[in-house]
C-alpha angles and dihedrals in degrees: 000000000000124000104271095049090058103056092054092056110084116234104250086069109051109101096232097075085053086052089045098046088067099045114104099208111088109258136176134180117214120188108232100200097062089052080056094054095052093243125150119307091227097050083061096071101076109163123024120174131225093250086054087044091050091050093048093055099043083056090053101059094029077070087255096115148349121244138328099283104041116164092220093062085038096054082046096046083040091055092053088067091078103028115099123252099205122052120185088330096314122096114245120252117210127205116228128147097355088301141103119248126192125175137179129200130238120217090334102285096070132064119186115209121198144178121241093211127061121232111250120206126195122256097206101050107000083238114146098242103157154044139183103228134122098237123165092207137322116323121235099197125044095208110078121176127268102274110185119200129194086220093265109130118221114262116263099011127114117225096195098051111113129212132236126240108260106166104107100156077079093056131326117280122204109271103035107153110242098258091062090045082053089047087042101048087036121130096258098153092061078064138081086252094063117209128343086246089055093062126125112228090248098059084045096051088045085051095037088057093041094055095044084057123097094197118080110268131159126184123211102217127200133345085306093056094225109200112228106171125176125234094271090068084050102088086040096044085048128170085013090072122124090011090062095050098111098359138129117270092212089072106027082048103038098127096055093025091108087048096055105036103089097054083053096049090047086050099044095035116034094018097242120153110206137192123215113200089196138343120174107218130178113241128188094198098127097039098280137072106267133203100238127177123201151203121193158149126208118202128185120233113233109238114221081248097061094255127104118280102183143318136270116217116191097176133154134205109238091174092121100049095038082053090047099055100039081055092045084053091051101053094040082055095046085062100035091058088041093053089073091046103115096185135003102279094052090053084047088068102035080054087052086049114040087053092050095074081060101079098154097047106030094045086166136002125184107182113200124184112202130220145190120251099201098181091097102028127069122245088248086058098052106105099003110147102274131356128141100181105099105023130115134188117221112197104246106181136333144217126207096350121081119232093252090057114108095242087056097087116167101209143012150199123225096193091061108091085191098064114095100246107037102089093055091037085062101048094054090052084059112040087034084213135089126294129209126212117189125186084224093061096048098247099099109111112232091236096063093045083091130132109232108212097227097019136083093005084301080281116154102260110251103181146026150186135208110210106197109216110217141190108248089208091049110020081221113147094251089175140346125222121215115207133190113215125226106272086204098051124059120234099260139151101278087055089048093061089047086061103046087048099056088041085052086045089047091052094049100041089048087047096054087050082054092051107110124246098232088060094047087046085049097045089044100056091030087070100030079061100055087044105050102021083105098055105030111112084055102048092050085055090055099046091048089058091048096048088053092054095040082055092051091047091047091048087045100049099037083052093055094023103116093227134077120260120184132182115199127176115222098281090058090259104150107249093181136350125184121215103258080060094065081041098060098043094041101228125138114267112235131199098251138021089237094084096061121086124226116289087356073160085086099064082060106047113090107255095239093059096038095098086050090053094043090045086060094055098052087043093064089044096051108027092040078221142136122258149203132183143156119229141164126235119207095252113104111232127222139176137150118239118248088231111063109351101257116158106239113199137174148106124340104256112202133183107212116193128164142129145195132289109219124194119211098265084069093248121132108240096168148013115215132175144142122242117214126198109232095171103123084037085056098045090047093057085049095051080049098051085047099047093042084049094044078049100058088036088057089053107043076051093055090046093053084040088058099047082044090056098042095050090038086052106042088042102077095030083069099052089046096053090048090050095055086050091053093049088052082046098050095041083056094053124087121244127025110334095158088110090052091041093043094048085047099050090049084054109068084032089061082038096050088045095055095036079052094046083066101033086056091046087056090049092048093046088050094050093043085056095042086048077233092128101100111183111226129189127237132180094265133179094213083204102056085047093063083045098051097043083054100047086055087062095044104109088044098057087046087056101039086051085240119160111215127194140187114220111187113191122224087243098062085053096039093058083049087231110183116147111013113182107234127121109285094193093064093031081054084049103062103046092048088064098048089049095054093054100052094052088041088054102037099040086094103051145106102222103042109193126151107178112181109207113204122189140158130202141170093237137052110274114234087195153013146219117307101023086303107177110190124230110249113253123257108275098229104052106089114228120273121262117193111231119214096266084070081063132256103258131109128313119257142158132229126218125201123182126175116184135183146172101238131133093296129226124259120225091267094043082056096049090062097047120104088039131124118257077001124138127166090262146330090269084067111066082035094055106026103017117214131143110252096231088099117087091026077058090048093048090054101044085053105060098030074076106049102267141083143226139234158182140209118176150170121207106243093008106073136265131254120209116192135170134167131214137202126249150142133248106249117234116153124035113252125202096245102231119256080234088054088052101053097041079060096048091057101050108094086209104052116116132195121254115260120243116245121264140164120273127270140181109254120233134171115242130155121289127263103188093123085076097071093046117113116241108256127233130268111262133213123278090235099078093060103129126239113237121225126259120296087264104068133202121267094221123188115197121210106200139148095182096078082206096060090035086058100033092057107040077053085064103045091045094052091047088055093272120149095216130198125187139225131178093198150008093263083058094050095053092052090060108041078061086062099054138078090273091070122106142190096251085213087065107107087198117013110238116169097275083066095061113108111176123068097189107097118228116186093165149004129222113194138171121219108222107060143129127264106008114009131211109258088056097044087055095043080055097051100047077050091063092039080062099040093052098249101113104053092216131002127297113226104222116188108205093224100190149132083228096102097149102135075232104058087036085057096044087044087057091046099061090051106278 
């Protein structure tokens, strides 16, 4: 028919389907002008014929494909509709399916597609079982690129052989190895993955292609990561097999799980695949947690939705060869370290040494060398085969233990059967192999079943094993090792062969340390000859030349080298000196040796050091050793330091070190050394010994300076605060109470000035270290200002019974000195302080005398009254140089003395004085309290002003301190600066200047500060204090601070209290014997005729820091006589103190408080 008459017949009626129904050979028809005309691609298949509808079904279930109209197969046959099907005169074969596809076209709208190959059923069953294609393996993905062949087969393949049907996650096929009968027939349902029917192709195909695998793979599958492995993963997963086998990995590999997640998560999540060299992993797969080493890649597994279905992991297990390795690295290194041993105790130790690197596999090592105690064996006896009985094991290094650890015995018997190590040692004498000792088998020794923090994955040791160390020449047990074995690895074979190669390494390098001298000599000149005979005489040539000039070097170098060399022969003769040895010693350099007598060395060495240096000497000649020793020469040493120019003197310091020259016959011919001067090393460490003990000085000083403070401090507030009680008290009180108000006001006046007196001295401390003080003049009448300093002290001389006078020296009115312009605040100061002193020394006395001496000169005085030397001023503070605000009259200097009669300070107690924290001793502070800020302050505030202070003293007649400032006559008035005026408002120290007024003579007489004193106002009702029952206490008061003695007897009498004083323990003690406490000592038993004392007592009251005899030993006094019967009951005794430390708290309870 023509072409026309053949669009308008439909196709059921053309005779060529009914001729291609019955073709075998898949064929299908595509109409090419719909694929032109961008239609449907399915609309493009027209015709298909049973055979092509039979392939594409048996691909299909063959995992090929999918179903019939698969678009993979429609976009291929589409794409037919354009492709050629002539090429250079050959049709064009196209590859689909395995198979070979030609085609033709008919009148230009029609192209006929057909299959090369027929279909073949099989006669027995009708199953699809083969195909004629030319596949590798099972194919994953049914659509395969357009390959285009020109009709030429590949060589060597044949294209009618047919394949077998494989797939038998689909059902179960004749000749599956067991352990795919076990996977087929597997539980699957009771999974995640639900049954093998349920599968999708793609997890078939990913388990189809693991299992076909010899090499050990596993595939995570799905959300829940479902571990499917093949049979090659069976002998590493272990005792986890079959359990594992769809399992979760998060429980068959718990134990790694952390280790592996993140190359899973890179896999399943961001679709990395990712390779591990190596990656040591513990695995619990026999029962016991094991050592494992691993190489793998983990791959993810593409979804159908472009997302990651699961993950592919080829891995392999390299335990055995990383262990091997490891255990190849520890025995090189075994006979490299023992190549340097030169005898058997160093090889002892590079043995030690060698093992230790090894942590996993040497857990613990104990090294023992055994030798014979021949005192009770005979000489026949000595290396005989074996014998036990006189052998002993000395420890000669360790691994893992320390040496105080039971199983780190130093030395063993080996005739004692009872010792730990014995049995095992015996049994390796006889085998001469190793021997293995197991906890399972019962051999282990307690003592080695230990866990080693560090070592052998801190795991408790479970086996060991004892290597014996032979002779060769002998085949006698020269030493045993005794080696710890990897908790984490069994004892198989391949740890077998470590150990008997490091048993192999240990004979032979013990071997090469026996092997005699004579023979290594030998052996040693034997091949030096071979090798130089040739060149000898040249050689020879060479070396003399080298020698010379070696000769000339070393001349060269001991003659400029700044250190002394010496060469002696053995009677101390000088063989040779070099010049910085004459130096050193300071001894005059001759011409020749001969001149010196034997050992002249003696006459330098300080006496003292001579047996040191002798000793030396003896020592080279006897021990064959060498030495080292300090020693000091006679010649004073002196140098100036770099820094700052001080001159540093002291001893000559020398390091000797030398040692003998031995010939080969073993006999001494000549003693050589160097000597070094250390001198300035020596009088460094000195400066440093001195500075570290000045620092602890300073701080046990600041310690005490603190307590001082604190109890200088809380004292008077406590007197204070009971005054104040007693003036409410007393305004509360009915009839004339101004005597009791006014006593108790010039009490805490007495109290706050005090309380102010410290608090100015720690200021004055912390601006002086700040360099914050500035000194600043004002318009002064140096004589008011004496009157004054004595007028503030005027109510305690009165009290304290001390006489005060006023000496002005002729000088002071010759030079017609009226206002000077210094700083009346520090001048004040200081004399303050002196003041204070003088009253605190001579209060006690019996003779109370305060005499201020007041001078002027021209000049700088070198002295003061009484034989006064000054201290030197501080070096680094520059000399002080008056500006024009101090005036612009004439120099002068002002001298102030200030002399008692007090107790008097002996030459030690003055060396200390002017220091910081310092007082003249410990009694001080104990008898007359202070801070010890005082005089250092007074020191400071002196020459700051361009004086100095000083002391002269006689212990028991009194003490004169005296010290001298710089200042100006004042001759015209000068505005005072707004900056000068404020400086001086914020000095807590500053006073006003005294108005001018005629002389007097200056007398004590009481204070009459309360005066002055405001009235208070009236107070509540409601403070009035409640008085004690009718009975009242019977109070004694212990106390040393008259104002807090009388303060507070003024308390307990107005609350109803019958009240007795002390001023100090010893007091105290004398009348405690005088109250009813007290007892006849002869009474075996106290009834009322032995009781000697009438004064009730019902409680005492006692300070701690007190003189003559303090608290804390009166009380511990007192609890003494309780024990001893002479008190009938217990005393109370309250501890009343400043002293609050919950130390000093705890110590005051101690001693019976």
């Amino acid at each position: 028919t023509d072409v026309d008459s053949l669009e308008r017949v439909a196709w059921g009626d053309v005779g060529i389907t009914e001729l291609l129904d019955h073709d075998d050979r898949p064929t299908f028809i595509v109409n090419v002008h719909q694929e032109r005309s961008r239609r449907s691609k399915h609309q493009v298949i027209v015709y298909r014929n049973p055979a092509l509808l039979s392939f594409l079904e048996r691909n299909a279930q063959a995992g090929l494909g999918s179903e019939i109209e698969n678009a993979g197969f429609v976009d291929w046959a589409a794409s037919l509709s354009s492709s050629p099907t002539v090429e250079n005169g050959l049709p064009v074969v196209v590859r689909y399916g395995n198979k070979d596809w030609r085609s033709f076209t008919i009148r230009e709208k029609w192209k006929v597609v057909h299959c090369n190959s027929k279909e073949i059923r099989s006669s027995s069953s009708g199953d699809w079982s083969t195909i004629s294609a030319k596949p590798s393996g099972p194919i994953s993905v049914p659509t395969m690129p357009n390959q285009i062949s020109t009709g030429r087969s590949t060589s060597g393949f044949d294209e009618g052989r047919m394949f077998k049907y494989i797939d038998w996650t689909q059902k179960s096929l004749p000749g599956l190895s067991k352990y795919l009968q076990f996977v087929r027939n597997h539980n699957w349902a009771s999974t995640a993955l639900g049954p093998m029917a349920s599968w999708s192709s793609q997890l078939r195909q990913m388990v189809f292609i693991i299992m076909s695998d010899p090499d050990p793979r596993l595939i995570l599958w799905g959300s829940d990561l479902t571990l499917i492995y093949n049979e090659a993963c069976v002998p590493l997963i272990g005792e986890k097999y079959p359990k594992s086998l769809g399992g979760s990995p998060t429980d068959t590999f718990a134990e790694i799980w952390d280790h592996i997640v993140r190359i899973v998560n890179l896999a399943m999540h961001k679709g990395k695949a990712t390779r591990v060299p190596s990656m040591v992993l513990t695995m619990d797969r026999h029962g016991f947690p094991e050592e494992t080493v691993w190489s793998f890649c983990m791959v993810p597994i593409l979804g159908p939705d472009g997302t990651a279905i699961g993950a592919l992991d080829e891995f392999t297990e390299v335990t055995h060869l990383s262990i091997a390795e490891r255990r190849m690295s520890t025995i090189l290194r075994v006979g490299e370290n023992a190549a340097a041993a030169n005898n058997l105790k160093e090889l002892w130790t590079q043995v030690i040494a060698a093992l230790e690197p090894n942590v996993n596999d040497v857990p613990f090592a104990l090294l023992y060398s055994v030798y014979e105690d021949r005192s009770n064996e005979s000489e026949s006896s000595m290396y005989s085969g074996y014998s036990t009985t006189s052998k002993q094991c000395l420890l000669e290094g360790l691994i893992g233990f320390t040496k105080d650890h039971p199983a780190a015995t130093t030395a063993i018997d080996l005739s004692n059967d009872t010792e730990d190590f014995v049995i095992p040692f015996q049994s390796a004498w006889r085998s001469g192999g190793p021997v293995l000792m197991q906890a399972k088998t019962g051999n282990l020794p307690q003592v080695l079943a230990a866990s080693i923090p560090g070592r052998g994955f801190g795991d408790t040791c479970k086996e060991a094993t004892v290597l014996p160390i032979h002779n060769l020449s002998d085949n006698t047990i020269i030493a045993f090792l005794l080696l710890g074995l990897n908790p984490r690895r069994p004892h198989d074979e391949d740890y077998r062969q470590f150990i008997l190669f490091l048993h192999d390494r240990l004979i032979k390098s013990a071997a090469s340390v026996f092997l005699p001298e004579e023979q290594r000599r030998s052996q040693a000149i034997a091949e030096e000859t071979a090798i130089r005979h040739a060149s000898l005489s040249k050689q020879l040539l060479q070396r003399t030349q080298e020698a010379e000039r070696s000769e000339a070097k070393f001349t060269r170098l001991a003659k400029y080298a700044p250190v002394g060399m010496y060469l002696f022969d053995t009677s101390g003769s000088p063989l040779y000196l070099n010049d910085a040895y004459f130096e050193l010693l300071g001894i005059p350099k001759e011409d020749g040796y001969s001149s010196f007598e034997q050992n002249f060395w003696r006459n330098e060495v300080y006496s003292d050091d001579l047996p040191l240096v002798e000793g030396q000497w003896q020592y080279l000649l006897d021990e064959r050793s060498p030495s080292t020793i300090q020693y000091r020469l006679k010649r004073p040493w002196k140098s100036f330091d770099n820094t700052n120019g001080a001159e540093m003197s002291g001893p000559t310091w020398i390091l000797s070190t030398a040692f003998p020259e031995i010939d080969e016959a073993g006999s001494i011919v000549a003693i050589m050394g160097w000597l070094t001067d250390i001198s300035s090393q020596k009088w460094s460490e000195r400066l440093q010994a001195q500075r570290l003990e000045d620092a602890l000085e300073t701080k046990r000083q600041s310690e005490n300076f603190i307590d001082m403070i604190s109890h200088e401090m809380r004292n008077p507030l406590s007197a204070i605060i009971q005054s104040a009680d007693g003036i409410i008290a007393a305004l509360t009180t009915p009839g004339d109470v101004r005597e009791l108000i006014a006593d108790a006001a010039q009490t805490i006046i007495l109290c706050a000035q005090h309380q102010k007196r410290i608090v100015d001295d720690v200021l004055t401390l912390s601006k002086l270290d700040s360099n914050l003080l500035v000194i600043t003049p004002d318009q002064v009448k140096p004589l008011e200002l004496v009157q004054k300093a004595l007028k503030m002290y005027e109510a305690e001389l009165g009290s304290t019974k001390v006489q005060a006078r006023l000496s002005i020296d002729e000088s002071y009115t010759e030079l017609s000195i009226d206002t000077v312009p210094v700083d009346s605040s520090r001048l004040l100061q200081v004399l303050l302080n002196l003041l204070t002193n003088a009253i605190k020394f001579t209060q006690y006395q019996k003779q109370r005398v305060i005499t201020i001496f007041l001078s002027a000169s021209y000049t700088r005085p070198s002295s003061g009254p009484g034989d006064v030397s000054y201290i030197p001023r501080r070096s680094n503070r520059p000399e002080r140089s008056l500006t024009p605000e101090w005036g612009v009259g004439e120099d002068w200097y002002l001298q102030f003395a200030v002399q008692d009669t007090g107790s008097g300070i002996t030459e030690e107690e003055m060396k200390v004085l002017f220091l910081r924290f310092s007082q003249a001793s410990p009694k001080t502070y104990g008898k007359y309290g202070g801070s010890g800020l005082g005089l250092f302050i007074s020191r400071e505030l002196t020459e700051l002003q361009g004086g100095q202070i000083g002391v002269h003293s006689i212990a028991g007649q009194g003490s004169t301190f005296t010290f001298y400032i710089k200042a100006r006559r004042w001759l015209p008035e000068k505005v005072v600066t707004t900056e000068e005026s404020d400086a001086r408002a914020s000095d807590p120290l500053y006073v006003a200047p005294l108005s001018p007024r005629p002389p007097h003579t200056f007398q004590t007489s009481p204070s009459s500060l309360i005066a002055s004193t405001p009235p208070l106002p009236p107070l509540p009702a409601t403070v009035v204090p409640q008085k004690l029952a009718r009975d009242s206490l019977h109070v004694l008061i212990v106390e040393d601070n008259l104002v807090n003695q009388r303060v507070m007897a003024q308390q307990l009498r107005r609350l109803g209290c019958t009240v007795h004083v002390a001023d100090h323990g010893l007091e105290a003690l004398s009348f405690l014997s005088t109250t009813t406490f007290s007892v006849t000592i002869t009474a075996t038993k106290p009834t009322a005729d032995d009781i000697l004392g009438t004064v009730p007592l019902s409680i005492i009251l006692m300070d701690l820091d007190m003189p003559v005899m303090d608290g804390l030993t009166c009380v511990r006094r007192i609890r003494q006589m309780e024990q001893e019967g002479q008190l009938n009951s217990h005393v109370p005794v309250i501890a009343v103190t400043a002293n609050a430390r919950s130390e000093q708290i705890a110590h005051a309870l101690e001693q019976g408080m």
